[in-house]
C-alpha positions in Angstrom: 8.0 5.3 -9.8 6.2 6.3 -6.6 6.9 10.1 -5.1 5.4 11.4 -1.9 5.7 14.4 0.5 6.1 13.9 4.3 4.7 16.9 6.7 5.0 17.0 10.1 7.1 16.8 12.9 10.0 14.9 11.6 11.5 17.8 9.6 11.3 21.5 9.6 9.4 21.2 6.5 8.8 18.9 3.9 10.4 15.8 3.1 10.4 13.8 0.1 10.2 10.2 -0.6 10.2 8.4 -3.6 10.1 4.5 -5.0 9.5 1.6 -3.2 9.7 3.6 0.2 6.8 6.2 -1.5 4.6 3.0 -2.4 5.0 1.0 0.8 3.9 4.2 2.1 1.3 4.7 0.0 -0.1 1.3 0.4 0.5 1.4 4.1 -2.1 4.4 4.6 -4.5 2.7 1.8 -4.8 -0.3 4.4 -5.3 1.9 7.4 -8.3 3.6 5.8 -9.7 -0.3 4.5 -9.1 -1.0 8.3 -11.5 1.9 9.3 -13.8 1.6 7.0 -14.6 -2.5 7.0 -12.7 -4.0 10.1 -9.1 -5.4 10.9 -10.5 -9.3 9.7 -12.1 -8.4 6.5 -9.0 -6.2 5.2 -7.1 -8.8 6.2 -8.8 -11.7 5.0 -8.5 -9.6 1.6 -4.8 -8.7 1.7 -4.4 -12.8 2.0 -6.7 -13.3 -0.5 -4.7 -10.8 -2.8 -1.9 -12.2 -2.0 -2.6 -16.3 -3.0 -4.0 -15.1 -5.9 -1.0 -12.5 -7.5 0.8 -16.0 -6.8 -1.0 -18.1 -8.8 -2.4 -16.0 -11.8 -0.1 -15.4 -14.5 1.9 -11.7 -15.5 0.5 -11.7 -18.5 -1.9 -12.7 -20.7 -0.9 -15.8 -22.6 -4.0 -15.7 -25.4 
């Protein structure tokens, strides 16, 4: 389980988030800093790549 604090102008403080919305978040800004640091293409070239890949490889191990 994902948990993550917000700060800034949405609420007069902190707010909390936590699960899937905490991950997407998470995973979100992760992308944004690939995106700065290697280009929009490349990241997502790689995201793609990621992607056809967790949908053809197994869960597990099966040996």
């Amino acid at each position: 389980m994902a948990v993550g604090g917000l700060m800034g102008n949405l609420a007069k403080g902190t707010l909390f988030v936590e699960g899937y919305i905490a991950r997407f978040m998470y995973n979100m800004l992760y992308k944004k800093h690939q995106v700065g640091l290697h280009g929009v293409w490349k990241v997502a070239l790689n995201s793609l790549s990621a992607l056809i890949h967790r949908s053809t490889t197994p869960r597990i191990k099966l040996h």
